[in-house]
N, CA, C and O of each residue as an XYZ file, in Angstrom:
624
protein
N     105.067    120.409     77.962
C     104.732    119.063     78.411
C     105.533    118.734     79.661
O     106.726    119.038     79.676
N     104.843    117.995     80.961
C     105.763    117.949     81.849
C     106.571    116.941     81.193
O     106.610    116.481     80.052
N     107.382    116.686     82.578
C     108.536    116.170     82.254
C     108.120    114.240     82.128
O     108.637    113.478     81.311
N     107.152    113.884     83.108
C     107.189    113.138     83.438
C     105.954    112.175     82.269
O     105.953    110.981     81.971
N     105.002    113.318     81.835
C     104.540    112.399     80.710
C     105.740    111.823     79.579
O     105.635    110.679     79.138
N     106.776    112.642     79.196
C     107.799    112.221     78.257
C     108.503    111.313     79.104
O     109.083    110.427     78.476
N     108.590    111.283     79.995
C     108.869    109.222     80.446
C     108.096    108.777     80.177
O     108.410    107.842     79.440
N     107.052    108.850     80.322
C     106.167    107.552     80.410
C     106.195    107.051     78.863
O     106.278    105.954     78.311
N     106.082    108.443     78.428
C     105.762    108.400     76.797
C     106.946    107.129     76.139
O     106.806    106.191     75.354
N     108.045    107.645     76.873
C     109.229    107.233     76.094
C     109.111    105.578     76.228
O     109.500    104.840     75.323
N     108.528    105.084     77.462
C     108.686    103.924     78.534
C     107.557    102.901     77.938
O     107.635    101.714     78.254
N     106.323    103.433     76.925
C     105.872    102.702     75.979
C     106.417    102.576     74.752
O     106.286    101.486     74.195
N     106.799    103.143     74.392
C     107.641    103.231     72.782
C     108.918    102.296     73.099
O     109.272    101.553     72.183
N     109.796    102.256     74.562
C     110.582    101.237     74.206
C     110.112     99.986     74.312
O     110.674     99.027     73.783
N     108.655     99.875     75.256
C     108.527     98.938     75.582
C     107.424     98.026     74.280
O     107.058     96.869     74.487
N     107.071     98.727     73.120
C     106.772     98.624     71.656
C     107.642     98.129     71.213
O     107.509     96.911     71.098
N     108.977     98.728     70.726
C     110.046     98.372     70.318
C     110.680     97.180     70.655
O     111.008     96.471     69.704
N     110.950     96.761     71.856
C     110.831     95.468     72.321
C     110.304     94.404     72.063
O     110.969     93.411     71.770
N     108.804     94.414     72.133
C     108.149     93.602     71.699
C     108.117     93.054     70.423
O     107.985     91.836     70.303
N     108.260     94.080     69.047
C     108.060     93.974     68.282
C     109.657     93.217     67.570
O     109.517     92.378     66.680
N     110.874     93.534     67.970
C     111.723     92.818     68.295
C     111.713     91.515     68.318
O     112.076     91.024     67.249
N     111.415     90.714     69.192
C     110.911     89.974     69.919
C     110.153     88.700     69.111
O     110.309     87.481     69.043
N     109.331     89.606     68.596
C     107.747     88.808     68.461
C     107.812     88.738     66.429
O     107.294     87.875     65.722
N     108.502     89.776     66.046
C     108.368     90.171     64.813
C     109.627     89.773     64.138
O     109.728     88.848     63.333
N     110.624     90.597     64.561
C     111.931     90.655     63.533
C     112.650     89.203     64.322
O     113.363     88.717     63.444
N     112.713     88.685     65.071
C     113.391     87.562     65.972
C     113.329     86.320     64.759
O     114.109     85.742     64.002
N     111.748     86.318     65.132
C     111.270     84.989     63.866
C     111.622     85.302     62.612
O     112.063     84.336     61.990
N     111.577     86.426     61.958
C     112.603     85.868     60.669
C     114.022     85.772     60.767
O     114.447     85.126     59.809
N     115.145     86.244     61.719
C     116.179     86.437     61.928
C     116.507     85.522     62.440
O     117.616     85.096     62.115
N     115.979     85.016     63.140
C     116.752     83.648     64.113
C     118.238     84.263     64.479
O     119.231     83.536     64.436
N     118.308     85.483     64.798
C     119.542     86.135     65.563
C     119.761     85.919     66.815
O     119.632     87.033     67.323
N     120.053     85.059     67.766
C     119.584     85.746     69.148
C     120.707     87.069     69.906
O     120.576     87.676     70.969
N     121.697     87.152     68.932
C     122.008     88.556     69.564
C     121.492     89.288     69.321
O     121.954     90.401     69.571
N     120.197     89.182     68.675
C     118.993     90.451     68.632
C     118.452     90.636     70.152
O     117.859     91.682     70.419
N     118.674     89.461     71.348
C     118.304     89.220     72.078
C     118.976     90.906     72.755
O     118.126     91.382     73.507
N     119.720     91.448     72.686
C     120.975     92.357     73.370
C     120.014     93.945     72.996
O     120.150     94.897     73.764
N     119.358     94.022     72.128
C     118.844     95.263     71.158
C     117.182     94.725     71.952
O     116.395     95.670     71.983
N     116.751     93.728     72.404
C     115.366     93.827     73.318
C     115.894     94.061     74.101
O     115.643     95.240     74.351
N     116.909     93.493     75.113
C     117.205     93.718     76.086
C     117.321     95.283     76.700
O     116.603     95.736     77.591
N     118.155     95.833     76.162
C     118.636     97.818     76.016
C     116.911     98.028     76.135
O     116.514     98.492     77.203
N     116.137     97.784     75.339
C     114.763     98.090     75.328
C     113.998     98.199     76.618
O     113.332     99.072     77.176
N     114.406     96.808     76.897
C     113.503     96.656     78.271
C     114.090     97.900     79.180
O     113.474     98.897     79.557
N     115.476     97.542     79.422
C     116.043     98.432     80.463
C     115.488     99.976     80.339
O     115.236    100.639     81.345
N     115.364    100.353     79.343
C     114.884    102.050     78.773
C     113.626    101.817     79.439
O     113.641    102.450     80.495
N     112.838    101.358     79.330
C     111.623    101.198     79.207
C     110.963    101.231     81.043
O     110.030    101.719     81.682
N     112.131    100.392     81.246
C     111.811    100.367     83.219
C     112.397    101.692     83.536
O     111.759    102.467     84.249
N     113.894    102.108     82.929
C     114.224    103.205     83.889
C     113.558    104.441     83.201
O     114.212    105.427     83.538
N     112.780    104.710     82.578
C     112.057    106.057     82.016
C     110.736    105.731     82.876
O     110.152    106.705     83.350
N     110.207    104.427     83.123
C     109.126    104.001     84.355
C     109.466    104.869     85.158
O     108.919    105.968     85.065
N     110.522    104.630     86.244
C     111.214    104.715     87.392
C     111.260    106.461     87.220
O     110.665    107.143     88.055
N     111.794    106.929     86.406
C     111.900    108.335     85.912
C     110.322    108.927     85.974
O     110.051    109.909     86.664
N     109.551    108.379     85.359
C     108.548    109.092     85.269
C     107.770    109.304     86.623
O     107.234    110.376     86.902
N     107.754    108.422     87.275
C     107.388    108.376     88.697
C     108.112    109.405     89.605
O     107.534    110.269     90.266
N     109.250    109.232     89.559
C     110.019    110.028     90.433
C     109.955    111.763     90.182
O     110.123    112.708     90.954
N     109.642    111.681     88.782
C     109.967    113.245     88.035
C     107.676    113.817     88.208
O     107.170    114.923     88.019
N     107.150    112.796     88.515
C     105.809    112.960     89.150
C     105.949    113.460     90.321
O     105.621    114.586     90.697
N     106.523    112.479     91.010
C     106.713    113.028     92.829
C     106.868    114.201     93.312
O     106.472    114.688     94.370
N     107.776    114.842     92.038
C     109.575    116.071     92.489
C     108.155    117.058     92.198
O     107.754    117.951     92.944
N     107.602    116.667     91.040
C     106.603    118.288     90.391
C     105.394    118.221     91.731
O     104.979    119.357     91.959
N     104.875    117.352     92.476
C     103.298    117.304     93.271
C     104.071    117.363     94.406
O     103.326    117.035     95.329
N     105.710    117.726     95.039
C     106.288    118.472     96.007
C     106.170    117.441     97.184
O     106.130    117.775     98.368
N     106.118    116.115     96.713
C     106.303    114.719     97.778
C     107.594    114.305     97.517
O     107.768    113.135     97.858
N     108.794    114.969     96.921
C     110.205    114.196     97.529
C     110.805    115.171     97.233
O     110.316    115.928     96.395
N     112.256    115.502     97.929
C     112.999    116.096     97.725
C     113.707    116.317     96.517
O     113.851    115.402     95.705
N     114.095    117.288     96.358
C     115.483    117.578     94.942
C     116.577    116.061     95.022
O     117.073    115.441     95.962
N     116.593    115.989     94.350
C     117.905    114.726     93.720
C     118.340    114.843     93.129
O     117.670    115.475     92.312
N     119.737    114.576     92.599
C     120.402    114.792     91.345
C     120.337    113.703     90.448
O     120.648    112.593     90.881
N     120.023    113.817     89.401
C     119.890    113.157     88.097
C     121.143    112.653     88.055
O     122.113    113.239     87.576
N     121.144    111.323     88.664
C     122.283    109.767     88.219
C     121.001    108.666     88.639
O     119.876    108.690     89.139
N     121.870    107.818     88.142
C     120.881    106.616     88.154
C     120.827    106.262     89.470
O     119.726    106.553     89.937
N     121.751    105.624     90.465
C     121.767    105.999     91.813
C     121.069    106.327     92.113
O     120.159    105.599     92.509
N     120.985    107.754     92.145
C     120.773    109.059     93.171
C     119.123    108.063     92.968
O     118.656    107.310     93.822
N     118.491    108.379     91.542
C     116.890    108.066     91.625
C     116.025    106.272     92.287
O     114.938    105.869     92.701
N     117.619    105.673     91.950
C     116.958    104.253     92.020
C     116.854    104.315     93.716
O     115.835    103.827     94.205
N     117.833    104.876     94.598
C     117.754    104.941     95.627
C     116.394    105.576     96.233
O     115.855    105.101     97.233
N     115.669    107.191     95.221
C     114.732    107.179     96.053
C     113.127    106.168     95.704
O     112.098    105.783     96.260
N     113.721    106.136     94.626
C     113.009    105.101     94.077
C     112.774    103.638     95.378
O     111.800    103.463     96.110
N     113.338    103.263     95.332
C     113.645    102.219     96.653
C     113.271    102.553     97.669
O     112.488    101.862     98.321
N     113.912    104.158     98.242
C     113.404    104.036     99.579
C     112.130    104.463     99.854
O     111.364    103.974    100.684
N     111.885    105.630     98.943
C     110.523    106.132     99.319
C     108.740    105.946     98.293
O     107.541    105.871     98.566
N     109.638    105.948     97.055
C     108.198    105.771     96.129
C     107.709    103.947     96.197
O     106.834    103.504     95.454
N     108.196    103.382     96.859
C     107.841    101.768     96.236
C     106.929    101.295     97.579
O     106.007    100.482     97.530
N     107.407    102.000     98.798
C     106.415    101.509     99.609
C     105.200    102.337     99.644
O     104.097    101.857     99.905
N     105.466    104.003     99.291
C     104.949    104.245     99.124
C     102.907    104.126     98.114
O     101.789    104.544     98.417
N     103.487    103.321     96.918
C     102.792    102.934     95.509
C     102.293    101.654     95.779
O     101.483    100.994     95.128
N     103.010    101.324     97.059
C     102.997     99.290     97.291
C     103.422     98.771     95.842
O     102.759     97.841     95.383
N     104.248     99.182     95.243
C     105.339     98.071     93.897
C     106.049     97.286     94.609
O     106.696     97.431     95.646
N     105.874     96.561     94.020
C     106.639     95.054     94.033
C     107.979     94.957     94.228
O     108.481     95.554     93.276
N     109.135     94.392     95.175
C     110.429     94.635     95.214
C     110.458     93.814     93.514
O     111.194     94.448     92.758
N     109.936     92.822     92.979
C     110.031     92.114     91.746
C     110.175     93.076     90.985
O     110.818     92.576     90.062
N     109.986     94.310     90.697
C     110.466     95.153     89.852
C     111.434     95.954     89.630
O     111.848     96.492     88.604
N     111.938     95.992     91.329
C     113.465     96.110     91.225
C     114.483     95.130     91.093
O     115.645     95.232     90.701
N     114.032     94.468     91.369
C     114.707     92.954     90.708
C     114.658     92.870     89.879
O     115.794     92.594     89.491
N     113.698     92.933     88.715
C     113.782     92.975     87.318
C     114.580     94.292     86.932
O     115.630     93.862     86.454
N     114.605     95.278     86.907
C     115.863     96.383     86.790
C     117.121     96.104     86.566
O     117.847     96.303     85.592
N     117.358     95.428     87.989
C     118.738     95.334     88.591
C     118.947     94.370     87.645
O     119.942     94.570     86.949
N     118.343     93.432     87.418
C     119.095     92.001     86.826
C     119.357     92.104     85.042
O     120.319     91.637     84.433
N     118.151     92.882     84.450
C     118.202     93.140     82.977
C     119.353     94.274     82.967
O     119.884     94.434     81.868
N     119.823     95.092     84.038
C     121.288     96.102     83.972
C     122.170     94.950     84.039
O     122.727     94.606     82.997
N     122.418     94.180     85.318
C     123.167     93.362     85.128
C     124.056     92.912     83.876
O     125.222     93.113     83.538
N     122.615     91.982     83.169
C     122.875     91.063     81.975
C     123.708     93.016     80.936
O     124.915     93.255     80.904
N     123.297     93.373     80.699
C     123.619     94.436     80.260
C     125.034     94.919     80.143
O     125.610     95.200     79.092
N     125.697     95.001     81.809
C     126.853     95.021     82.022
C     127.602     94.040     81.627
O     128.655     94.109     80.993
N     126.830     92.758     82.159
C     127.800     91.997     81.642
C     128.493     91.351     80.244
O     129.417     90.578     79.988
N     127.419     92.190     79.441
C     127.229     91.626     78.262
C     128.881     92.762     77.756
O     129.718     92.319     76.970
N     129.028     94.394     78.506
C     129.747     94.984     77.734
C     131.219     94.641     78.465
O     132.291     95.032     78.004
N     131.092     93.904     79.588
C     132.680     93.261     80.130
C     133.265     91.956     79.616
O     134.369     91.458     79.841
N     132.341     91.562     78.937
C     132.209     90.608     78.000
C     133.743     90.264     77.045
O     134.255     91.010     76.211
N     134.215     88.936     77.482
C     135.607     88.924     76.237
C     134.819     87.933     75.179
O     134.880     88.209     73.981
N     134.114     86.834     75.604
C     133.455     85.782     75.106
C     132.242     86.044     74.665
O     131.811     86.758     75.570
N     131.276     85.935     73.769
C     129.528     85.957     73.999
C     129.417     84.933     72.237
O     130.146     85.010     71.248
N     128.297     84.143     72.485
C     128.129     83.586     71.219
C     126.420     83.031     71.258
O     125.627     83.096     72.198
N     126.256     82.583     70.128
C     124.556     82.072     69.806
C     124.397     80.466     69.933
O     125.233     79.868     69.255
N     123.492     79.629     70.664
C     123.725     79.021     70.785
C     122.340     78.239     70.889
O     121.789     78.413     71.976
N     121.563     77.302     69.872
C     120.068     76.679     69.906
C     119.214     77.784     70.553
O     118.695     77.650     71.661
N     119.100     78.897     69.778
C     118.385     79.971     70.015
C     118.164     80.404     71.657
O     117.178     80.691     72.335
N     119.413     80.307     71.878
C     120.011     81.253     73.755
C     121.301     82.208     72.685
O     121.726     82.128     71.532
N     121.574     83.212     74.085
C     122.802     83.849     73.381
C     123.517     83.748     74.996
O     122.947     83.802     76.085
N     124.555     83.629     74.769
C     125.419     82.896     75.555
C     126.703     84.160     75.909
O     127.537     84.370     75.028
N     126.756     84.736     76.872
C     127.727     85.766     77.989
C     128.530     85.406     78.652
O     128.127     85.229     79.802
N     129.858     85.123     78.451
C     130.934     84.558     79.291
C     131.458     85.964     79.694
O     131.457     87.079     79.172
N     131.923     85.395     80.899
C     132.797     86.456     82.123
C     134.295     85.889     82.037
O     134.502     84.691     81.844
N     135.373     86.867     82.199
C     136.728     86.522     81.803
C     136.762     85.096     82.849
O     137.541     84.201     82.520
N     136.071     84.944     83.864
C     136.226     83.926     84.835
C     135.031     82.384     84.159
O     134.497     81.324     84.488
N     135.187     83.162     83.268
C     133.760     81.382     82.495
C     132.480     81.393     83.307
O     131.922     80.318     83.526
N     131.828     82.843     83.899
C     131.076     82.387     84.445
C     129.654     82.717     83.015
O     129.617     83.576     82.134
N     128.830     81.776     83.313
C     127.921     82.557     82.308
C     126.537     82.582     82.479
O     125.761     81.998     83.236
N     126.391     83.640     81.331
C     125.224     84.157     81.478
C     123.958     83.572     79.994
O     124.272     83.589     78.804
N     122.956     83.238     80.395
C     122.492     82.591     79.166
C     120.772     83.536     79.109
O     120.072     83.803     80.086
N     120.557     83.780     78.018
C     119.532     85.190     77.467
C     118.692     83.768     76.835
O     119.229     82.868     76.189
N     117.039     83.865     77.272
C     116.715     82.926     75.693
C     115.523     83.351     75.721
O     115.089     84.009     76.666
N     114.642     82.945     74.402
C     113.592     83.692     74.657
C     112.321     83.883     75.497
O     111.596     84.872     75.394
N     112.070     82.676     76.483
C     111.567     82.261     77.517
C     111.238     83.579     78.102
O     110.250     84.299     78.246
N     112.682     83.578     78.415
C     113.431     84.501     79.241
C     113.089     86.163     79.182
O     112.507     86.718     80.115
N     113.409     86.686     78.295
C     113.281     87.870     77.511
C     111.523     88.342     77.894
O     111.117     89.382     78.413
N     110.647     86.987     77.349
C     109.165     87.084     77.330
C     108.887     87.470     78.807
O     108.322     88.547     78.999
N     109.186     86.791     79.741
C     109.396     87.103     80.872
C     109.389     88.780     81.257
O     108.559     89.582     81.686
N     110.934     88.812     80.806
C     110.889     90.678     81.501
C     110.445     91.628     80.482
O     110.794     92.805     80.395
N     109.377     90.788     79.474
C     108.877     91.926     78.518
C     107.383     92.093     79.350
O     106.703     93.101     79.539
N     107.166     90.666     79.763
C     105.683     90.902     80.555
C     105.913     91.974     81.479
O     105.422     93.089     81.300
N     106.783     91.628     82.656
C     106.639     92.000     83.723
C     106.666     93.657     83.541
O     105.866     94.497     83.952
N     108.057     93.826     82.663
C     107.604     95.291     81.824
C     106.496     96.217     81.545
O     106.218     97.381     81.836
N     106.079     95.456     81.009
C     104.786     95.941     80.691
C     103.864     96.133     81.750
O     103.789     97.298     82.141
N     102.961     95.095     82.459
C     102.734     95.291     84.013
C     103.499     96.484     84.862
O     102.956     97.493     85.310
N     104.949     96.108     84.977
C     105.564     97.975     85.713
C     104.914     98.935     84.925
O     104.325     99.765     85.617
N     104.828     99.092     83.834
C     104.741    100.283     82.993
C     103.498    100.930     83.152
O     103.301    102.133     82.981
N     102.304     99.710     83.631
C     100.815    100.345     83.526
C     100.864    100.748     84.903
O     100.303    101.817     85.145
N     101.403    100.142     85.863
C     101.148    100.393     87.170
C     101.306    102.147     87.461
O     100.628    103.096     87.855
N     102.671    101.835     86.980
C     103.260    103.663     86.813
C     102.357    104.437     86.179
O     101.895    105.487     86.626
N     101.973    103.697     84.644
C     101.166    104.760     84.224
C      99.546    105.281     84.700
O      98.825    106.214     84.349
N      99.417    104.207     85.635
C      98.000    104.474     86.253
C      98.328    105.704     87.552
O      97.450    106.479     87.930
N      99.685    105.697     88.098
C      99.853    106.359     88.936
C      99.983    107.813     88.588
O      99.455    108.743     89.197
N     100.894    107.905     87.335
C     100.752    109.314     87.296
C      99.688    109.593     86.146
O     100.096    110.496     85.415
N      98.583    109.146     85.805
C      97.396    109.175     85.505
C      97.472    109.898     83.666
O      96.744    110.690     83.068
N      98.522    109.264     83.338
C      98.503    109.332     81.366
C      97.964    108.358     81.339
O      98.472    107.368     81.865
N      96.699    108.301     80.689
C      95.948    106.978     80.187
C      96.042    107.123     78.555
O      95.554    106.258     77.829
């Protein structure tokens, strides 16, 4: 199997998992640090996108060798596959910002639940607030990246 159907593959299953998260186990839990376990989801889900595309490119001999870091790909990701595909800078924005919350969640001294938000303090009080609005948000847009990709490298 190439390489790049097992992204994609992987990049619906998190992006399942997510949802179902979300939509399913949320409402009986009323957890919102369940909010942290969609979140990881989403992020899998875009960068196995991003992966699958790129690991398309490397095999049909349209980009150079790269080394496998996140870097190395988001960069060619950025420079060459997005204008290439015409994607949306909004999807690297959505990346960057669900890593973000991510990071910040593990530099984290503070984090608590709060009228169904989950709430990320920075040693400096700055914060970060997750709710489900929110979440629905980069589960859509998710999803949308995910078909785009998957129409590109043509797993239907």
């Amino acid at each position: 199997m190439n390489d790049y159907i097992e992204f994609i593959s992987k990049a619906k299953r998190n992006l399942q998992i997510a949802d179902h998260l979300l939509t399913q186990t949320y409402p009986l839990v009323k957890d919102p640090s369940l909010f942290l376990a969609v979140l990881e989801n989403i992020y899998s889900s875009l960068t196995n996108s991003v992966d699958s595309l790129i690991f398309f490119e490397r095999e049909n001999k349209t980009i150079p060798p790269f080394h496998d870091s996140f870097e190395s790909k988001l960069n060619l990701f950025k420079l060459k596959l997005m204008s290439k595909h015409n994607i949306s800078q909004d999807y690297l924005t959505l990346l960057l910002d669900v890593k973000e919350l991510l990071n910040n969640h593990k530099k984290s001294p503070v984090e608590f639940s709060r009228n169904d938000t989950f709430v990320i303090c920075s040693e400096k009080y700055d914060i970060n607030k997750i709710s489900v609005s929110q979440i629905k948000k980069f589960i859509s847009k998710s999803k949308v990246f995910y078909e785009l990709v998957n129409k590109i490298v043509g797993e239907y």
